[in-house]
Predicted model as a PDB file, atoms N, CA, C, CB and O in Angstrom, pLDDT in the B-factor column:
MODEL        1                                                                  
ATOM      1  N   UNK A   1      12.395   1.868   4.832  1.00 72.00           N  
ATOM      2  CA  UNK A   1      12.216   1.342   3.488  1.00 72.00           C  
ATOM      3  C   UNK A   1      10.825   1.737   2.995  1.00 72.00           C  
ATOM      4  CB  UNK A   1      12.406  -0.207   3.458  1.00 72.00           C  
ATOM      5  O   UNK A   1       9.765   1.783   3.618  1.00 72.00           O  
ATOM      6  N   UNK A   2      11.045   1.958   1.963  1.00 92.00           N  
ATOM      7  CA  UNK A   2       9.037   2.600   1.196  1.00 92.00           C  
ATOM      8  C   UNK A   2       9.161   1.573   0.559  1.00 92.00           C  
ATOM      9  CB  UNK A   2       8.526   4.321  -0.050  1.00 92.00           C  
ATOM     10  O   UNK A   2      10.214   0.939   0.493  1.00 92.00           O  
ATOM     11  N   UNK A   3       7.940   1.221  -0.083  1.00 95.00           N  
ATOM     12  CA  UNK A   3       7.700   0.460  -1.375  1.00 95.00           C  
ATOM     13  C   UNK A   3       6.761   1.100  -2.211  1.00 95.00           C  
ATOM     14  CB  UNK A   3       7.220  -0.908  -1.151  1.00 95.00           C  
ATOM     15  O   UNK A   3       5.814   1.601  -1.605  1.00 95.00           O  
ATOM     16  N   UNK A   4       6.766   1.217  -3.414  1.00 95.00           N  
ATOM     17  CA  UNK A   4       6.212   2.096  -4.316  1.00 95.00           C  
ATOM     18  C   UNK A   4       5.781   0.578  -5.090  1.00 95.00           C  
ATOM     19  CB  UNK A   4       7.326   3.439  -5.122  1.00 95.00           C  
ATOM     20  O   UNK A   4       6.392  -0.422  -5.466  1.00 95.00           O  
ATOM     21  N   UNK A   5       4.003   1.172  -5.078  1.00 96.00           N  
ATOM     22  CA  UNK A   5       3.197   0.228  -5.924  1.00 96.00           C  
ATOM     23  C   UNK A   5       2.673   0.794  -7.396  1.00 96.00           C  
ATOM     24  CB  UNK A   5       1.935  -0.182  -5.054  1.00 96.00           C  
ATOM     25  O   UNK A   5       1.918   1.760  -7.288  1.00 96.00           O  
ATOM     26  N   UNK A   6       2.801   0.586  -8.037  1.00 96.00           N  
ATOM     27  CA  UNK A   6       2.292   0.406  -9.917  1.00 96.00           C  
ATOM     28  C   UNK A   6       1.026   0.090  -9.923  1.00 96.00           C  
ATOM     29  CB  UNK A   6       3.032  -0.911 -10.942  1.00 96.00           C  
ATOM     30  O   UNK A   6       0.909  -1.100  -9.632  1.00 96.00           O  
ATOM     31  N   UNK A   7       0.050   0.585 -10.113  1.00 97.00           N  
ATOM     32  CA  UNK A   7      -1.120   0.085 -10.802  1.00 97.00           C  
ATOM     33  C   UNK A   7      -1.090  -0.185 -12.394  1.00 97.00           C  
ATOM     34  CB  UNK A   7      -2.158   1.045 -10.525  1.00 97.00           C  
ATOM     35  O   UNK A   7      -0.024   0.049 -12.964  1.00 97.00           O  
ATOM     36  N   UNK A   8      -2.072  -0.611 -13.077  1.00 96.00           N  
ATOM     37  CA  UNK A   8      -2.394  -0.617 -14.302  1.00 96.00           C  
ATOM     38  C   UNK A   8      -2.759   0.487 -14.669  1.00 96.00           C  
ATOM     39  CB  UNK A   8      -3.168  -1.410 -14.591  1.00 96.00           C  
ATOM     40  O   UNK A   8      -2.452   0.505 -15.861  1.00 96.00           O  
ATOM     41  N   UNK A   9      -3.388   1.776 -14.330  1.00 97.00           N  
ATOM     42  CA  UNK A   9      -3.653   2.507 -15.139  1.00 97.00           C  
ATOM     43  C   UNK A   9      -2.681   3.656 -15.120  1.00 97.00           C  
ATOM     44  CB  UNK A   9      -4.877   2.756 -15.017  1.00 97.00           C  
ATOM     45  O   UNK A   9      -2.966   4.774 -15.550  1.00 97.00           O  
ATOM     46  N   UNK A  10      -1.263   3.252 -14.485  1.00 96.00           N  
ATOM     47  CA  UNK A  10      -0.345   4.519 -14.818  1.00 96.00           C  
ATOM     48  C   UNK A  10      -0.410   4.980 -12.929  1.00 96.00           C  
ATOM     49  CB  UNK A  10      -1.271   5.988 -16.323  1.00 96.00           C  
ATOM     50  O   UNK A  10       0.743   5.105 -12.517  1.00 96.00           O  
ATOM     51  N   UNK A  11      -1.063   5.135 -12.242  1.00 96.00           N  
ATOM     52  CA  UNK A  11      -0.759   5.802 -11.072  1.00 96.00           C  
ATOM     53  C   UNK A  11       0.020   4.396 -10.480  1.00 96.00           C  
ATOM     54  CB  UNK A  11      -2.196   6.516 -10.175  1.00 96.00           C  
ATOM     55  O   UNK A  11       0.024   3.201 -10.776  1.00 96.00           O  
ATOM     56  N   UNK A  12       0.759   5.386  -9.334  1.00 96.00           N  
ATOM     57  CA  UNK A  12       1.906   5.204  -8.410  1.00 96.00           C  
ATOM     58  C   UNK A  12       1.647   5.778  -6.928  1.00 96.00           C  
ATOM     59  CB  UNK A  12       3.166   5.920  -9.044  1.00 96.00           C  
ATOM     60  O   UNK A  12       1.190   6.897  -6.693  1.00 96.00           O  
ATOM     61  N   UNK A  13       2.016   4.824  -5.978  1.00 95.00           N  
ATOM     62  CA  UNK A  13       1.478   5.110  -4.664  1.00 95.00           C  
ATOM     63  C   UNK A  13       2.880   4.524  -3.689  1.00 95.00           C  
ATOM     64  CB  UNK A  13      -0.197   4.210  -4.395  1.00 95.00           C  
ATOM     65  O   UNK A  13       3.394   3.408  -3.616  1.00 95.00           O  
ATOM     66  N   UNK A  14       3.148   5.625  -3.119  1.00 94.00           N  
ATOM     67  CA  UNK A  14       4.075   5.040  -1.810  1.00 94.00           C  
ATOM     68  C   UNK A  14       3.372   4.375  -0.383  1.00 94.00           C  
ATOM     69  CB  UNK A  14       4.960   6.375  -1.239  1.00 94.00           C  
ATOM     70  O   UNK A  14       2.321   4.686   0.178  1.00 94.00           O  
ATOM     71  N   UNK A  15       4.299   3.428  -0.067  1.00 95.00           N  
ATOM     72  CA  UNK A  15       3.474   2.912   1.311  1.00 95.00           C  
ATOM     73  C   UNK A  15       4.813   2.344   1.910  1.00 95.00           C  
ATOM     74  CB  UNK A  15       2.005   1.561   1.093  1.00 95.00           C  
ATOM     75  O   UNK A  15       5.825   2.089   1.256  1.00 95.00           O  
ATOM     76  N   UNK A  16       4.651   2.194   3.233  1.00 95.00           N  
ATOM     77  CA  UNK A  16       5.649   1.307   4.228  1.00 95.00           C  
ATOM     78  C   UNK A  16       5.957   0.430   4.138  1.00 95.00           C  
ATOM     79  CB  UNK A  16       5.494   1.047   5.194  1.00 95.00           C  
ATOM     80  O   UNK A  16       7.095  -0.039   4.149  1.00 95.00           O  
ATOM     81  N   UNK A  17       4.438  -0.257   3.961  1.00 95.00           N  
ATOM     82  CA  UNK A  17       4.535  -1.855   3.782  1.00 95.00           C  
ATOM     83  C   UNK A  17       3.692  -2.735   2.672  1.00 95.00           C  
ATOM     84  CB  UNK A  17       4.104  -2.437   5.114  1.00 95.00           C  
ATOM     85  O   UNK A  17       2.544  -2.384   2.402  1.00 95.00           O  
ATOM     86  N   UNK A  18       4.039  -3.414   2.295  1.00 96.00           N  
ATOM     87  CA  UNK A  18       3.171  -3.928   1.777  1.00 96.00           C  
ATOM     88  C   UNK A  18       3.249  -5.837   1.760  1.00 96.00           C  
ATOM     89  CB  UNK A  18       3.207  -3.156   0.503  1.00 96.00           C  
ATOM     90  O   UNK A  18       4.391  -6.280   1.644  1.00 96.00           O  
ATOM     91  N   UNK A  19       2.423  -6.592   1.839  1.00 95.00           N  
ATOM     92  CA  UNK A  19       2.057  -7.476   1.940  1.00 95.00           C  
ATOM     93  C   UNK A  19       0.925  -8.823   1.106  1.00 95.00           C  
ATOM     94  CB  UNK A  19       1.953  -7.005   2.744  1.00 95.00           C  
ATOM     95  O   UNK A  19      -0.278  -8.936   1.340  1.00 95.00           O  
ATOM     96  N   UNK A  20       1.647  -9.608   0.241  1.00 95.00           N  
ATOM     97  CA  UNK A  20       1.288 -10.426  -0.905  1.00 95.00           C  
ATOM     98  C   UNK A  20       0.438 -11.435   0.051  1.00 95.00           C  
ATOM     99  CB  UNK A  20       2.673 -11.112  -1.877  1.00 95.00           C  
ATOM    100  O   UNK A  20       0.939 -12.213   0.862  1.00 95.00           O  
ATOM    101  N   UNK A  21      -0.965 -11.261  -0.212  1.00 96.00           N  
ATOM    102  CA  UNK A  21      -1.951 -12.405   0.683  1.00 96.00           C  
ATOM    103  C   UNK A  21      -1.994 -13.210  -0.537  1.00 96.00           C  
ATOM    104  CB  UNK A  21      -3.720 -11.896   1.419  1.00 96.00           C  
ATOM    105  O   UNK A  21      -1.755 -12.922  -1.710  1.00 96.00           O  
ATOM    106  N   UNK A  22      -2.505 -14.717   0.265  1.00 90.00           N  
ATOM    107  CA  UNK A  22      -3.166 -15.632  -0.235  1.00 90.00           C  
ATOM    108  C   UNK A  22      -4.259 -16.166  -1.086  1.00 90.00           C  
ATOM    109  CB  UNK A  22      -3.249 -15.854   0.318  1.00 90.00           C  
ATOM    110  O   UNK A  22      -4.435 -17.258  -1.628  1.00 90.00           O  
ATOM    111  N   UNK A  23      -4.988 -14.984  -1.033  1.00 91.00           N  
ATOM    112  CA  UNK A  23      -6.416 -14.668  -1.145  1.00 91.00           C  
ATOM    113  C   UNK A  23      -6.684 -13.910  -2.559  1.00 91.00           C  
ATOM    114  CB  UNK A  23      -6.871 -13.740   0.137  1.00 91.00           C  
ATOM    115  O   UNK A  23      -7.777 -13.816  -3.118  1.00 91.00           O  
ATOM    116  N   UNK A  24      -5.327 -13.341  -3.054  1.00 95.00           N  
ATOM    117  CA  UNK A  24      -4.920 -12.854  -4.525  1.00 95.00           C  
ATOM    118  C   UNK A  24      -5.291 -11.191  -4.242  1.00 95.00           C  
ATOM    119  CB  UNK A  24      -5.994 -13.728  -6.012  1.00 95.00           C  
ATOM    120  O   UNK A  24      -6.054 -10.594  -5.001  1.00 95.00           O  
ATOM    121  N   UNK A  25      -4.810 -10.690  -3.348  1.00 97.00           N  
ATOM    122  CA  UNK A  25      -4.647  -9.295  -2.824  1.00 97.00           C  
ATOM    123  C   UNK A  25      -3.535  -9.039  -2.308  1.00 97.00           C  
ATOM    124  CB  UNK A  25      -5.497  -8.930  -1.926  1.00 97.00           C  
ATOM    125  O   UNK A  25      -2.865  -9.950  -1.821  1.00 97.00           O  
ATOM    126  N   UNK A  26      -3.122  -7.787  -2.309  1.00 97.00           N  
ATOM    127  CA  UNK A  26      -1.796  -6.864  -1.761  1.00 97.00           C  
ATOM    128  C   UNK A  26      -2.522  -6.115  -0.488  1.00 97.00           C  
ATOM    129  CB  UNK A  26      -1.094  -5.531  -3.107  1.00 97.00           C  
ATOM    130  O   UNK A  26      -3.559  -5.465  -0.616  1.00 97.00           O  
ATOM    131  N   UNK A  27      -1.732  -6.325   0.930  1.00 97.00           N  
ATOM    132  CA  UNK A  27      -1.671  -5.569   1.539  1.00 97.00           C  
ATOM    133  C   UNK A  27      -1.021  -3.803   2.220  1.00 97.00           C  
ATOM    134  CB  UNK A  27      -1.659  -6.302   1.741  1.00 97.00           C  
ATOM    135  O   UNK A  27      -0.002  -3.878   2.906  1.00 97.00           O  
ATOM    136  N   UNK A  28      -1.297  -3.147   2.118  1.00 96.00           N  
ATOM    137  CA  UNK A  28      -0.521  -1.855   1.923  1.00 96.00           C  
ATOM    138  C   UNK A  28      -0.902  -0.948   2.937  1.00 96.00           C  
ATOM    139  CB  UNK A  28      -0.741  -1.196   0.567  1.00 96.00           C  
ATOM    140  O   UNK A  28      -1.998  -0.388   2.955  1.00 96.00           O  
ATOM    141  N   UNK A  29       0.132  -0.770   3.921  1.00 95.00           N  
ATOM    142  CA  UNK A  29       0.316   0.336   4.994  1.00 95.00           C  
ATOM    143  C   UNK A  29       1.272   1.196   4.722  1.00 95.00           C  
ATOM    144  CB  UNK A  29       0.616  -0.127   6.275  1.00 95.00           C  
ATOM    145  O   UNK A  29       2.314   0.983   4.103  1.00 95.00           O  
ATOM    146  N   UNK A  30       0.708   2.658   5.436  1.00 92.00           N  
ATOM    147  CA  UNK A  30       1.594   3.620   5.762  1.00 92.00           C  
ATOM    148  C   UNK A  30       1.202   4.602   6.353  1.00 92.00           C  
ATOM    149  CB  UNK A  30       2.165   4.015   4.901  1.00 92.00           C  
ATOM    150  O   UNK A  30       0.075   4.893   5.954  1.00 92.00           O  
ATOM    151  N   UNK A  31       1.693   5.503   7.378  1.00 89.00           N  
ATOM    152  CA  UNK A  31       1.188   6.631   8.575  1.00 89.00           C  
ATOM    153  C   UNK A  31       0.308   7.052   8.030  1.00 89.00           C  
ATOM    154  CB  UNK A  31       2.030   7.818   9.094  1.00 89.00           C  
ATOM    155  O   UNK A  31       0.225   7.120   6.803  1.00 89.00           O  
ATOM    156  N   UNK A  32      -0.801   7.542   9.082  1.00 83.00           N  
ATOM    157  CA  UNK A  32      -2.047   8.193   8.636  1.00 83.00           C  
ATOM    158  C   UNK A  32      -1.000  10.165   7.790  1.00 83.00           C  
ATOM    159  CB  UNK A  32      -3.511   8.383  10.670  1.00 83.00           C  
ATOM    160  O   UNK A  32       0.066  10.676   8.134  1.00 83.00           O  
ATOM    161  N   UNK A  33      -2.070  10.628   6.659  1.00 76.00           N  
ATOM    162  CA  UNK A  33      -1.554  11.726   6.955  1.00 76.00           C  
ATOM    163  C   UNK A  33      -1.924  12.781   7.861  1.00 76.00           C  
ATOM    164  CB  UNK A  33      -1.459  12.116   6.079  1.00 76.00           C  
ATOM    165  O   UNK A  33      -1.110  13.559   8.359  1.00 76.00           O  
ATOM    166  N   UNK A  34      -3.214  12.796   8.074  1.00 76.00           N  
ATOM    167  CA  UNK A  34      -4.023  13.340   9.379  1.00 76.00           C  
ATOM    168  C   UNK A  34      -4.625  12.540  10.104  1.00 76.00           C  
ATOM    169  CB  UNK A  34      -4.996  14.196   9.160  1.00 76.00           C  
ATOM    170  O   UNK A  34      -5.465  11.673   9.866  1.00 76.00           O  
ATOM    171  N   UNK A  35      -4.067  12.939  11.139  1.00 74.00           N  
ATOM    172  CA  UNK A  35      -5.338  12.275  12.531  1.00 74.00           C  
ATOM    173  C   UNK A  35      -6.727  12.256  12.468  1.00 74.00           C  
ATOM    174  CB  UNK A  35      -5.348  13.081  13.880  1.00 74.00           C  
ATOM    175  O   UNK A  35      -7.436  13.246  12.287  1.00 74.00           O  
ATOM    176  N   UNK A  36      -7.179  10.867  12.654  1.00 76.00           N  
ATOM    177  CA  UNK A  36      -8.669  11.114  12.522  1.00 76.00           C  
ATOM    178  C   UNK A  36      -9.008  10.170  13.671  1.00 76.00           C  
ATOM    179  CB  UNK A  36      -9.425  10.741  10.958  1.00 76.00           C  
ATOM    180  O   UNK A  36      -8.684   9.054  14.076  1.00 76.00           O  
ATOM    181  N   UNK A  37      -9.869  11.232  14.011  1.00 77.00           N  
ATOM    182  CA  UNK A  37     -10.450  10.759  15.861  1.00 77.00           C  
ATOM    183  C   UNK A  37     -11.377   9.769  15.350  1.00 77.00           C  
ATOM    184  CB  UNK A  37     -11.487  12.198  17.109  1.00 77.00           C  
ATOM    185  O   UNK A  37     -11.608   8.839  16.122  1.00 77.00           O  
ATOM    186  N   UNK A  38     -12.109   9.751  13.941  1.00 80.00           N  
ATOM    187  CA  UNK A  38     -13.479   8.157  13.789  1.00 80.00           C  
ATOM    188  C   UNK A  38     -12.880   7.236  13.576  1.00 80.00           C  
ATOM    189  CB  UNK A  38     -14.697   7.973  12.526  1.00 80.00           C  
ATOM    190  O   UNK A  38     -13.534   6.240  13.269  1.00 80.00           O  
ATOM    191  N   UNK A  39     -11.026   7.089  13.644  1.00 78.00           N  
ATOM    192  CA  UNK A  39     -10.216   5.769  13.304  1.00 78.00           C  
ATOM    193  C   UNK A  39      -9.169   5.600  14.270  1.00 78.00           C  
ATOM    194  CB  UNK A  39      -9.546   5.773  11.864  1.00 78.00           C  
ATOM    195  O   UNK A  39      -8.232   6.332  14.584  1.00 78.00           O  
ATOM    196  N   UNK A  40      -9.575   4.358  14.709  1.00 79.00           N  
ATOM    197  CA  UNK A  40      -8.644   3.958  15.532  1.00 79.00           C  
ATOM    198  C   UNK A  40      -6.969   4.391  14.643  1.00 79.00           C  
ATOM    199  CB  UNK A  40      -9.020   2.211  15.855  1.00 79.00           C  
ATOM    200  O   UNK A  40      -6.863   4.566  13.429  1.00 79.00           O  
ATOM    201  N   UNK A  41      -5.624   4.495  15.851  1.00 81.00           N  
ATOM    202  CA  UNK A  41      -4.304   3.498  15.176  1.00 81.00           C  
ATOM    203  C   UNK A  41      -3.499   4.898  14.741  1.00 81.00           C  
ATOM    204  CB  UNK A  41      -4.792   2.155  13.484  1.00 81.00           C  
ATOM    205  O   UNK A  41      -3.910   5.863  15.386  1.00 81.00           O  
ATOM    206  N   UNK A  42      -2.835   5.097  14.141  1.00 85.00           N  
ATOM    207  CA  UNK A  42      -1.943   5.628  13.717  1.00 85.00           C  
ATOM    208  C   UNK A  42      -1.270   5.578  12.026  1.00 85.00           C  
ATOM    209  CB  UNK A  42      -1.266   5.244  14.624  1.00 85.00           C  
ATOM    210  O   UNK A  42      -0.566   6.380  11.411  1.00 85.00           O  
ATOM    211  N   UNK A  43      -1.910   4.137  11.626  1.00 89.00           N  
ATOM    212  CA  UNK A  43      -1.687   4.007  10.184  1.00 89.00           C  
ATOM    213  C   UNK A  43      -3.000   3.832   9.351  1.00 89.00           C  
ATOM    214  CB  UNK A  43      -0.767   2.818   9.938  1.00 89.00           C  
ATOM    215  O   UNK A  43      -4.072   3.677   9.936  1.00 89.00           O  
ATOM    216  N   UNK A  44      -2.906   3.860   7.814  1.00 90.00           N  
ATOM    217  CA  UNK A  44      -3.887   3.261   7.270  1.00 90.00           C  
ATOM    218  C   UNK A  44      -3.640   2.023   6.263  1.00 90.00           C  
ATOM    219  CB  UNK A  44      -4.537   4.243   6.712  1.00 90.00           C  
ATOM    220  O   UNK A  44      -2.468   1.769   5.988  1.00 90.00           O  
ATOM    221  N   UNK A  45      -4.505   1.358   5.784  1.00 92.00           N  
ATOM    222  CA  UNK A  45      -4.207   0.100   5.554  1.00 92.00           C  
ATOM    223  C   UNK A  45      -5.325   0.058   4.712  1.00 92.00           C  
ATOM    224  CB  UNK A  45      -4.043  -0.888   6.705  1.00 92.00           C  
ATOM    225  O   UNK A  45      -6.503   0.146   5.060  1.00 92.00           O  
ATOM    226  N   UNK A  46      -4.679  -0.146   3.079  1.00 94.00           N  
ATOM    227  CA  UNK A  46      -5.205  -0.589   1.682  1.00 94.00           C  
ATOM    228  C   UNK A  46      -5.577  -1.963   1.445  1.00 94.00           C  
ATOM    229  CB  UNK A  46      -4.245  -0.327   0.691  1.00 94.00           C  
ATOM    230  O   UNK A  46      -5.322  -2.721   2.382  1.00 94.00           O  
ATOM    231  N   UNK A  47      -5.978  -2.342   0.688  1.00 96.00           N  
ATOM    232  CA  UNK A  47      -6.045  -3.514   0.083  1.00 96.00           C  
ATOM    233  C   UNK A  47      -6.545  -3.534  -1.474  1.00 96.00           C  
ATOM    234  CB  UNK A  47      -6.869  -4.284   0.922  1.00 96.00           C  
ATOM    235  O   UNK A  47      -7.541  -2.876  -1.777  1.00 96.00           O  
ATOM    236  N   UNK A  48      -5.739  -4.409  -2.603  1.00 97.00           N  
ATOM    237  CA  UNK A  48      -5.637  -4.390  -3.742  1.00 97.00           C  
ATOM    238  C   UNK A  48      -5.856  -5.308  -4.409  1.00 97.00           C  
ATOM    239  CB  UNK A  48      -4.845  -4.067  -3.976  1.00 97.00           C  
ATOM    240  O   UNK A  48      -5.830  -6.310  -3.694  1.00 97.00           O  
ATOM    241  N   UNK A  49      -6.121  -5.611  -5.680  1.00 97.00           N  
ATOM    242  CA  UNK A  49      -5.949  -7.158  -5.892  1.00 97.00           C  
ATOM    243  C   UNK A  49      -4.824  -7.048  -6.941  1.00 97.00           C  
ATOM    244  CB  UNK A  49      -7.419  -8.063  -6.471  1.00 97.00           C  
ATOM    245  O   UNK A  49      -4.780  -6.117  -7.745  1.00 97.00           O  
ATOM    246  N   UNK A  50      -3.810  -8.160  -6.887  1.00 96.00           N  
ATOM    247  CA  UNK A  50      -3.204  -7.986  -7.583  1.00 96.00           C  
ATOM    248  C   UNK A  50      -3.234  -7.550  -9.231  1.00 96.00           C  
ATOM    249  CB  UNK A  50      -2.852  -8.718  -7.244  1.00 96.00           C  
ATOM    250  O   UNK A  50      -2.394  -6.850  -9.796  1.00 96.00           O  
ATOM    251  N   UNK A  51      -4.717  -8.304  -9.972  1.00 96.00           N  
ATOM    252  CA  UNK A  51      -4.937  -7.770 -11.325  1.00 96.00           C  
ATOM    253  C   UNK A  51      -4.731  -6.359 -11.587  1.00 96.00           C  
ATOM    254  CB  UNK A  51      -6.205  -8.033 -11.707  1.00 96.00           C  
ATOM    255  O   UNK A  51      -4.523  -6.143 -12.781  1.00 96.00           O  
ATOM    256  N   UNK A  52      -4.723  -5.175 -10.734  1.00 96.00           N  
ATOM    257  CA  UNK A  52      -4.714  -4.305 -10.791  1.00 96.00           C  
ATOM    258  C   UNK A  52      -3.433  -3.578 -10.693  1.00 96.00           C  
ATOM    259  CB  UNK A  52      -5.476  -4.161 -10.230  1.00 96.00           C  
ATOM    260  O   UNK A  52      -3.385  -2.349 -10.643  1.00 96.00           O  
ATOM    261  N   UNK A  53      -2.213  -4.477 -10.661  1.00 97.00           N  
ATOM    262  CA  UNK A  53      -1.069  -4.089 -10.357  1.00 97.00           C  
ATOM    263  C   UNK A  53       0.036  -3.867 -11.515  1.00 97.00           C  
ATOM    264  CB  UNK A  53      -0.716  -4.956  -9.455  1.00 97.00           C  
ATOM    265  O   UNK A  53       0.133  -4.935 -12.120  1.00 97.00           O  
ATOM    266  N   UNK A  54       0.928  -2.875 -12.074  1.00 96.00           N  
ATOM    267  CA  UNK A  54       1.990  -3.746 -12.602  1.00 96.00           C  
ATOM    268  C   UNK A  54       3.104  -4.088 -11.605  1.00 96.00           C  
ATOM    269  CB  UNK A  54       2.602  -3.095 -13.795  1.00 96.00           C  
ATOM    270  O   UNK A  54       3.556  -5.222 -11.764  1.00 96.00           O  
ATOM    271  N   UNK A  55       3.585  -3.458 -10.735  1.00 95.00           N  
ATOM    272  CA  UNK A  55       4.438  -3.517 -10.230  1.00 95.00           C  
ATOM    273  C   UNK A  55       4.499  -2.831  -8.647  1.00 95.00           C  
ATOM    274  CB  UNK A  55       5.146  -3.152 -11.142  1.00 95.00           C  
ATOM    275  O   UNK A  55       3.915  -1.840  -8.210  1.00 95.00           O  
ATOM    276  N   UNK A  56       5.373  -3.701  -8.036  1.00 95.00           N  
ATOM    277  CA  UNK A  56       5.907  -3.612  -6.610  1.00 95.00           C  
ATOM    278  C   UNK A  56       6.949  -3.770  -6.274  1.00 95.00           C  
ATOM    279  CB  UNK A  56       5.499  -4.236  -5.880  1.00 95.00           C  
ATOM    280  O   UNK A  56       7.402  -4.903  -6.110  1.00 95.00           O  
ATOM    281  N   UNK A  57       7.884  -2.297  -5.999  1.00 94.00           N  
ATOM    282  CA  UNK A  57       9.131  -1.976  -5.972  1.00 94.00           C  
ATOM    283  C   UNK A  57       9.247  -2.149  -4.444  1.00 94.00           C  
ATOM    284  CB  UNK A  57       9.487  -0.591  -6.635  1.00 94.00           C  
ATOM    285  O   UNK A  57       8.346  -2.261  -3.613  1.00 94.00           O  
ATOM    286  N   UNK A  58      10.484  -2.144  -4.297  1.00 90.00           N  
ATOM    287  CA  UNK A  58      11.214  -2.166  -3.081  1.00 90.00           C  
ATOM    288  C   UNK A  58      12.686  -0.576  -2.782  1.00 90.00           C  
ATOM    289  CB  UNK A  58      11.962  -3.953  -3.247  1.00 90.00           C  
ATOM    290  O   UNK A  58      13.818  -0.511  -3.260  1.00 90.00           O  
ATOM    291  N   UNK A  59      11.984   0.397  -1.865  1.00 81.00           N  
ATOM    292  CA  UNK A  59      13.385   1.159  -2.271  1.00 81.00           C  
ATOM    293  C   UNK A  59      13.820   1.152  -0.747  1.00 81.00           C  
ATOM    294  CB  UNK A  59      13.270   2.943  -3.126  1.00 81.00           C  
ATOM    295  O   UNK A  59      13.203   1.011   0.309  1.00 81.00           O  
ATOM    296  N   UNK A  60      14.850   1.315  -1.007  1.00 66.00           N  
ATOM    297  CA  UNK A  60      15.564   0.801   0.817  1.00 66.00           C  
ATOM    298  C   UNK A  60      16.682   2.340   0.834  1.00 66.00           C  
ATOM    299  CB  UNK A  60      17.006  -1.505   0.869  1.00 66.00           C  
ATOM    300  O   UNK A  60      17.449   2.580   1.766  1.00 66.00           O  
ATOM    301  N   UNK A  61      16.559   3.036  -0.144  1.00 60.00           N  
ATOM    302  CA  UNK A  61      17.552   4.311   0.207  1.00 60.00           C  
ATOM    303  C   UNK A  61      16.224   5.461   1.529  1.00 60.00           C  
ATOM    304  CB  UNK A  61      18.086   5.448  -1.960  1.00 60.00           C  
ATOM    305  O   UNK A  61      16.611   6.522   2.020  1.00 60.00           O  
TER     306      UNK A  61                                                      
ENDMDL                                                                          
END                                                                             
């Protein structure tokens, strides 16, 4: 499943996951695209605040 996030100013971003905190931020993972030996892990991991959002899709095809 991807989820495709909306900002306010028109851009669009795919991610794996994403995650509605408490704290009035979006959490957002998805595979690194290159390996980078100064970062731990295998994924990377955003953080947003929601004001900055319009929308957070869900696509499951």
């Amino acid at each position: 499943m991807t989820v495709l996030v909306t900002f306010t100013d028109g851009t669009r971003k795919e991610f794996e996951t994403a995650e509605k905190l408490e704290s009035g931020w979006l959490r957002c993972t998805r595979p690194r695209s290159e390996p980078r030996s100064d970062l731990p892990g295998e994924t990377t991991t955003k953080y947003y605040r929601l004001e900055a959002l319009d929308a957070v899709e869900r696509d499951s095809t």
